[in-house]
ZAMARGU-4260 file (C-alpha; in steps of 0.2 Angstrom, whole numbers, plus 5000, padded with zeros to 4 digits):
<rodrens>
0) 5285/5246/5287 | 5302/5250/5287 | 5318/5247/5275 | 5314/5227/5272 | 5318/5216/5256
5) 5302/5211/5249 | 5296/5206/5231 | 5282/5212/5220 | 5273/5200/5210 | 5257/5199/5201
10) 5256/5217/5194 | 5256/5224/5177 | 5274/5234/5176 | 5279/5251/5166 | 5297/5252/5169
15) 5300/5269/5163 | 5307/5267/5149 | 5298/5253/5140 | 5283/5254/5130 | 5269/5246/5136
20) 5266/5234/5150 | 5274/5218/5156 | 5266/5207/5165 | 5270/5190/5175 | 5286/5200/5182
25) 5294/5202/5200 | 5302/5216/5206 | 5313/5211/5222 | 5318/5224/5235 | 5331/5225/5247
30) 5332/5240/5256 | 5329/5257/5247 | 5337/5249/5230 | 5329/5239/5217 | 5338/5224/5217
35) 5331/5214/5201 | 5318/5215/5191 | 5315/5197/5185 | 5303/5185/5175 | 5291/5174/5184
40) 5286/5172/5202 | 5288/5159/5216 | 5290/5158/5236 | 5304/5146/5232 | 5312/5156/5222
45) 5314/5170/5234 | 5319/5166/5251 | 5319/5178/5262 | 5309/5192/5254 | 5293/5195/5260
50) 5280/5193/5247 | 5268/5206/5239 | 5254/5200/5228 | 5250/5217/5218 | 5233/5208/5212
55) 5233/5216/5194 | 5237/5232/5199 | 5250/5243/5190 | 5267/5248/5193 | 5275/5262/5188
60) 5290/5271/5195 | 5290/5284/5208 | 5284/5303/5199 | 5295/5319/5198 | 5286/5333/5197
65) 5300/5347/5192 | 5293/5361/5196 | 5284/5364/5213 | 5284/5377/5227 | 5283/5367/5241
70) 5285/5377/5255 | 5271/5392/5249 | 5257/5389/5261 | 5243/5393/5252 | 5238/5410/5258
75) 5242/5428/5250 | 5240/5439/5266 | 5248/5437/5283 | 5232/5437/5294 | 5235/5432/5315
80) 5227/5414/5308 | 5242/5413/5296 | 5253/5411/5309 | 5247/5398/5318 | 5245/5387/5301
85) 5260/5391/5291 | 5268/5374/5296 | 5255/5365/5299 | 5250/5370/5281 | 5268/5366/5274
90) 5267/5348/5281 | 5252/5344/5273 | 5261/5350/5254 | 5275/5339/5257 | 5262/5324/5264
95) 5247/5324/5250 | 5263/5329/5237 | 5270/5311/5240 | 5254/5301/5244 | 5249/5307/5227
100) 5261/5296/5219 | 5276/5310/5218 | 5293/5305/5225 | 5305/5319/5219 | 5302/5337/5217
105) 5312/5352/5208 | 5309/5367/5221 | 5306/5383/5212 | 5306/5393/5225 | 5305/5394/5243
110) 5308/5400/5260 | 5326/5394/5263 | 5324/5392/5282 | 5306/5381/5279 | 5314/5373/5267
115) 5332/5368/5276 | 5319/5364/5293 | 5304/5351/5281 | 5318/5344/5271 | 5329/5339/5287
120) 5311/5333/5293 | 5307/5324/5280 | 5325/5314/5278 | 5326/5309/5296 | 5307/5300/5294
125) 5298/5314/5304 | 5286/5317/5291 | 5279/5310/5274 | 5286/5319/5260 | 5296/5316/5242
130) 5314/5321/5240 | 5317/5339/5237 | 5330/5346/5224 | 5330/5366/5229 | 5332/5383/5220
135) 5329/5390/5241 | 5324/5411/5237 | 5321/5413/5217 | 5332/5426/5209 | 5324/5444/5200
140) 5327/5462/5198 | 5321/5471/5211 | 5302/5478/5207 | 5304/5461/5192 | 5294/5446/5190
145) 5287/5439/5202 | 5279/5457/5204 | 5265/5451/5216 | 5277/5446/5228 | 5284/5459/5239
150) 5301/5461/5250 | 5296/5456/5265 | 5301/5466/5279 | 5312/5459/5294 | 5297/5453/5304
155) 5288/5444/5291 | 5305/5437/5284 | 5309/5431/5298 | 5290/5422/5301 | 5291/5413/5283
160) 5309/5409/5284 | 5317/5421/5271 | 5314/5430/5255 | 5305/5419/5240 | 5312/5431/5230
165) 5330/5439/5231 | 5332/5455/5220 | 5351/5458/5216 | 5353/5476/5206 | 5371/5474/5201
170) 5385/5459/5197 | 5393/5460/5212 | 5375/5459/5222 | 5370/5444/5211 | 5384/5433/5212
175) 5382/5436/5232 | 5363/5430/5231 | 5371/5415/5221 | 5384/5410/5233 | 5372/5412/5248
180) 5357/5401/5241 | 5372/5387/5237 | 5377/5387/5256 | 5360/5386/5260 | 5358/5372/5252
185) 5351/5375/5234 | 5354/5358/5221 | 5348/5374/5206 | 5348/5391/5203 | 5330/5398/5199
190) 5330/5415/5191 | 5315/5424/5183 | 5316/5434/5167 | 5298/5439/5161 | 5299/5457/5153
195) 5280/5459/5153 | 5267/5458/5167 | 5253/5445/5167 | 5246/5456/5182 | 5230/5467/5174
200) 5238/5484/5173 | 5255/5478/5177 | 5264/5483/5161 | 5280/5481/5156 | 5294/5474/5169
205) 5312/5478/5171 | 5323/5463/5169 | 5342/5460/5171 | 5354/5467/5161 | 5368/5455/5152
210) 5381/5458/5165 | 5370/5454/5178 | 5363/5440/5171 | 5381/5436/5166 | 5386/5437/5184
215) 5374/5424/5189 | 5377/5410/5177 | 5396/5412/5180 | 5392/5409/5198 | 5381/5395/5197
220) 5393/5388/5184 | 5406/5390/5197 | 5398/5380/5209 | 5392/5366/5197 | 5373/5372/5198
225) 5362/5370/5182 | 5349/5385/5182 | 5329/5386/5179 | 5323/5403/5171 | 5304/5408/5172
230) 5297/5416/5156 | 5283/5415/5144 | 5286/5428/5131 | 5295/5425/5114 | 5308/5441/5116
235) 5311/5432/5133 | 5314/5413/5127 | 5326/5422/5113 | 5337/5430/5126 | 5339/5416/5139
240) 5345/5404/5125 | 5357/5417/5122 | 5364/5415/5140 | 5366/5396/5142 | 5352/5393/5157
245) 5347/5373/5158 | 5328/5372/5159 | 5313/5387/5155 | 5299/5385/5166 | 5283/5389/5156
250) 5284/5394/5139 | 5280/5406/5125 | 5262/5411/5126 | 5263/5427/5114 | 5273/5421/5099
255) 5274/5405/5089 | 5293/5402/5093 | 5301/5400/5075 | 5310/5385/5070 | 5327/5392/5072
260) 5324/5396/5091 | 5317/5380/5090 | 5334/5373/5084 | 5346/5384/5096 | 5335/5378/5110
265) 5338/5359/5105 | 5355/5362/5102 | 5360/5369/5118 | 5354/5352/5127 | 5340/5365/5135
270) 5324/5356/5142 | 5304/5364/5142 | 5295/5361/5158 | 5277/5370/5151 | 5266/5368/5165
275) 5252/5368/5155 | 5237/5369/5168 | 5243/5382/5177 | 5241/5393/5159 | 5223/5384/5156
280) 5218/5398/5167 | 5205/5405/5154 | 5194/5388/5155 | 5178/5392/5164 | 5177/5371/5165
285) 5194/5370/5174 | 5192/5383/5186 | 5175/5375/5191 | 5183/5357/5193 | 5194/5365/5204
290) 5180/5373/5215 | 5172/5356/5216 | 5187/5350/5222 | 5189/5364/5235 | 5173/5359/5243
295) 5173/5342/5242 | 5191/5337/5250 | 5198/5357/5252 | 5198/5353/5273 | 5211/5336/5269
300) 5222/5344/5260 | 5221/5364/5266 | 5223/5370/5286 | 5208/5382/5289 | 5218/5398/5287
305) 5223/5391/5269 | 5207/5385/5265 | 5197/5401/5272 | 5209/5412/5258 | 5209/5398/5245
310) 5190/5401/5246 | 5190/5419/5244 | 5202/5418/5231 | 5190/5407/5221 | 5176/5416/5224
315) 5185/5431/5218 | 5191/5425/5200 | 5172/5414/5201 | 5159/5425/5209 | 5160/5442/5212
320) 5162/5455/5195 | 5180/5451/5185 | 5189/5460/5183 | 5187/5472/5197 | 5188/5490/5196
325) 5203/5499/5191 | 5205/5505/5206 | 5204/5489/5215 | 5220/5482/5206 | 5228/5499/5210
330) 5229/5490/5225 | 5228/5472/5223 | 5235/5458/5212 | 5224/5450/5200 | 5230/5440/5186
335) 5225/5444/5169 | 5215/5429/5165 | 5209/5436/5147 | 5229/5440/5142 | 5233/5422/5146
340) 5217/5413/5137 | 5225/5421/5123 | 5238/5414/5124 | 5235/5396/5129 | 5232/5389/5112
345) 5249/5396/5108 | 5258/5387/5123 | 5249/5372/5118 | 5257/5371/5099 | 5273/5378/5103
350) 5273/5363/5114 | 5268/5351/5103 | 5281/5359/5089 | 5294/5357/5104 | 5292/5339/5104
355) 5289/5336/5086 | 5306/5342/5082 | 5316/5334/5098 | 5315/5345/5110 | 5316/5338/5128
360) 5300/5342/5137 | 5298/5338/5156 | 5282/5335/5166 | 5280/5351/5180 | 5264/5359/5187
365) 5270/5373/5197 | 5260/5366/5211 | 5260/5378/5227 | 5263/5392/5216 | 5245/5399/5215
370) 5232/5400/5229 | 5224/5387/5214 | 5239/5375/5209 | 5235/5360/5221 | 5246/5347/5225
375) 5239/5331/5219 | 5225/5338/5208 | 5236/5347/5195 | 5249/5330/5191 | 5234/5322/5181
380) 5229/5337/5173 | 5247/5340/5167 | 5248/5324/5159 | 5232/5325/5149 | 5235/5344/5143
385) 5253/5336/5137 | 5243/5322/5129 | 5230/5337/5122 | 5249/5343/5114 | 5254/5328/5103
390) 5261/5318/5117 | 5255/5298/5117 | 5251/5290/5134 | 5269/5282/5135 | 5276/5297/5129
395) 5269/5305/5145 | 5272/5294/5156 | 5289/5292/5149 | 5290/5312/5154 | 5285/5311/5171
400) 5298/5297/5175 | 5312/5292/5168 | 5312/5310/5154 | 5312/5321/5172 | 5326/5311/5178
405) 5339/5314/5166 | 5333/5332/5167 | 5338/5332/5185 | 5351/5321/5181 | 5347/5308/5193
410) 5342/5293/5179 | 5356/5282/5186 | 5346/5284/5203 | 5328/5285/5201 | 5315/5288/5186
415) 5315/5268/5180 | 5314/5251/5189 | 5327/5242/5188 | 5340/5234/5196 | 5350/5247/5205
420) 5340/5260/5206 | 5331/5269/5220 | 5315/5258/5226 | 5303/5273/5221 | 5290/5265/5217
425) 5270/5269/5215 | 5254/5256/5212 | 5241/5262/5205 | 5222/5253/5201 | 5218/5254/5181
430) 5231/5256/5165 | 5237/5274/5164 | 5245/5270/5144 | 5225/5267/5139 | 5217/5280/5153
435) 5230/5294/5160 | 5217/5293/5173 | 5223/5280/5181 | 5236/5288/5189 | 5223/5296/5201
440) 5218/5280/5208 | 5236/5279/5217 | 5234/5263/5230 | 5253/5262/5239 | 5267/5275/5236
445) 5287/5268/5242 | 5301/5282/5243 | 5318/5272/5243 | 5309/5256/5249 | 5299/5265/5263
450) 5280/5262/5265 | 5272/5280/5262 | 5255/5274/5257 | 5245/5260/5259 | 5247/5243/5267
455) 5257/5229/5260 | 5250/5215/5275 | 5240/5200/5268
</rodrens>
C-alpha cells in the first residue's frame, strides 16, 4: 500500500503522551500526516477513507531508538565472504530495524559512504527502513575509545565506505573532521571520551585535551549540530558536563555519580541514553537468551558471513575457556565481561537516581554496535532493564516515543499521534503498560503513512 488516507478504528490507543489507553478512538490518515485523532467510529462519518478495523489490538506511535549503528554488518574481521555480504547484511539492519516496530534511529556511528548510499535507498522506497538521524564517522583520539577499532587502510576504507572512527590530534584537525562529517550529511556530532579501557588488558586511554575538545564543540555549535559523547566512567561524565555536549551515551558504571553532578547534568538541559542491555553483559541468562536466539531465527536476520562470525563470537564469550590467555588478548579484543558485571548494578542506580531527580532519560540500545546487540531483540530488553531501574510501564513507553523525540528535537513531527504529526505508527497484539512484552508481538508497522509490515486488506 502506498501514501492513501485511511482511518484506524477499533484499537486500544497509547498516544504518547497520555497515560493509559483510550479505547473507541479513530485515528484518520491522509497521506504521511495524522490528520485527527477523534472519538467514535463510523463509515458515514468518514467518506473517503479507507477503513481499518484494528480488532483490539494496540496502537502506539512509531519507536526511536537513539542510539544504533546501523550500517556495522555484524562481522569483526574482513574474511573474502565479507565482501560479498556487507550490503546485503546492511539491508537486513535497516529491514528487521523497522519491522521491529522502530521508525526513527540516532546513528552513532557509521561508514559515511554506506550510510549516504542506505539512507538515499531507504527514502526513495528501495528498501524497508526507519528514518536515520546520523553522526557518519564517530570522533576520538587517535589510539582512544573505540580502541578495538582500527584505521582502516585505503583498501579496506574504501570497501566499508569510510572510517567509523575519525581521530583528529590537534584543534585545527578536529574542527576539519567536524566540517567534513556536516557535509557529508551528519544531523549530530558523535564523539567518544572513555579515559579507561573496558578491553581486558587495555588500561588506560588517552583522551582529548580541552582545546581540542573545545575545537569540536565550537564547530558543531557552528553548524547548529547537538553532540552525543560516549563514556561510562565517573571522571569522564564530570568532564563532558563541563564542555556543554547534549546527550551521554551509556553511563557511569564505576562511581555513584553525586548529587551535584546529578544537578549540573539537569541543569545543562543534558539527556542519558544508558543502554542498559548492552552493560547486562555479565548475565550468564542474558547471553544464553541471545544464543537461543542465534539459533532459532540467526539465518532471518544475519547473511551467512555475519552469522558464521556471530556464531564464533558467542561460542568464544560461551564455550571455549574466558578469558583466554594473556597472550591471546595480546593479539585480540576481548571485552572484560567481569569489569563491567561490576559495574552494572551501579548503571542500574545511577539510572534510577537519574530519573528520580528529573533527569531526562532516552530509550537507546546500541544495536549494531556489538557482534551481540541485535536489531529487534535488544528494544524489549531495553525497556524492561529501564522498568528494572524505577521506570513505570508508561514511563517507558513515554521514553521510547514521545521522551526520544524532544531529545531529537522532532516532537512537533513524530513521537505522539496526533493531529499533525508524522503517520509513524506501530500495532502491536497484547497491552505493553501491563506486560512491556507486548511490544514484541509487533503486527503492522507505517513510516509516514507507508505500509512497512503487515496487511491492512479485509
Amino acid at each position: 500500500m502506498g501514501k492513501d488516507r485511511f482511518v484506524l478504528y477499533n484499537m486500544r490507543l497509547f498516544d504518547g503522551e497520555t497515560t493509559g489507553l483510550k479505547e473507541g478512538m479513530a485515528v484518520l490518515v491522509d497521506g504521511d500526516t495524522i490528520e485527527a485523532v477523534e472519538e467514535g467510529w463510523s463509515a458515514e462519518k468518514y467518506p473517503g477513507f479507507k477503513a481499518v478495523d484494528l480488532k483490539g489490538l494496540t496502537l502506539l506511535p512509531g519507536l526511536i531508538d537513539n542510539h544504533v549503528h546501523i550500517t556495522v554488518p555484524f562481522m569483526m574481521k574482513v574474511t573474502p565472504r565479507a565482501f560479498l555480504d556487507l550490503n546485503r547484511q546492511i539491508e537486513r539492519n535497516f529491514r528487521v530495524c523497522i519491522e521491529s516496530g522502530v521508525t526513527t534511529v540516532r546513528d552513532a556511528g557509521s561508514f559515511p559512504r554506506k550510510m549516504r548510499y542506505f539512507r538515499k535507498r531507504v527514502e526513495q522506497g528501495e528498501i524497508k527502513g526507519p528514518r536515520v538521524l546520523a553522526t557518519n564517522s564517530a570522533i576520538t583520539t587517535p589510539g582512544g575509545c573505540p580502541d578495538w577499532v582500527p584505521y582502516f587502510n585505503p583498501v579496506i576504507k574504501a570497501f566499508i565506505g569510510g572510517q567509523y572512527a575519525e581521530r583528529p590530534a590537534t584543534p585545527d584537525q578536529a574542527r576539519k573532521v567536524v566540517k567534513n562529517m556536516v557535509q557529508k550529511g551528519a544531523d549530530w556530532i558523535k564523539i567518544y571520551y572513555q579515559s579507561r579501557s573496558w578491553l581486558i588488558l587495555g588500561g588506560d586511554l588517552p583522551v582529548f585535551d580541552r582545546k581540542t575538545f573545545q575545537a569540536l564543540m565550537d564547530t558543531a555549535r557552528q553548524y547548529n549540530k547537538k553532540v552525543m559523547c560516549h563514556l561510562v566512567w565517573l571522571k569522564d561524565l564530570k568532564y563532558v558536563i563541563s564542555m556543554g555536549v547534549n546527550t551521554t551515551e551509556h553511563t557511569v558504571l564505576d562511581e555513584e555519580i553525586p548529587d551535584r553532578v546529578i544537578d549540573d547534568f539537569i541543569k545543562n538541559d543534558m539527556a542519558l541514553h544508558p543502554t542498559l542491555t548492552i552493560l547486562d553483559l555479565g548475565n550468564k541468562d542474558l547471553w544464553n537468551e541471545m544464543d537461543n536466539y542465534v539459533n532459532s531465527k540467526g539465518r532471518t536476520f544475519l547473511e551467512p558471513e555475519p552469522f558464521r562470525q556471530v556464531k564464533e563470537h558467542f561460542d568464544i564469550y560461551l564455550r571455549r575457556k574466558f578469558p583466554p590467555s594473556i597472550e591471546e588478548c595480546r593479539k585480540n579484543f576481548y571485552m572484560d565481561i567481569s569489569l563491567i558485571a561490576r559495574g552494572y548494578d551501579v548503571a542500574v542506580k545511577n539510572v534510577a537516581r537519574l530519573h528520580r531527580a528529573g533527569a531526562r532519560v532516552g530509550v537507546a540500545t546500541d544495536s549494531g554496535g556489538s557482534l551481540m546487540s541485535f536489531f529487534g531483540f535488544l528494544y524489549p530488553e531495553e525497556l524492561k532493564r529501564l522498568i528494572s531501574a524505577g521506570f513505570s510501564n508508561f514511563e517507558a513507553l513515554k521514553a521510547a516515543t514521545s521522551g526520544n523525540a524532544e531529545i531529537l528535537d522532532m516532537a512537533d513531527s513524530i513521537g505522539s499521534i496526533k493531529k499533525g504529526r508524522l503517520a509513524d505508527l506501530v500495532i502491536v497484539e497484547g497491552n505493553p503498560l501491563e506486560d512491556i512484552e507486548a511490544i514484541r508481538n509487533v503486527k503492522m508497522v507505517f513510516k509516514a503513512g507507508r505500509l512497512m509490515k503487515g496487511s491492512i486488506e479485509a
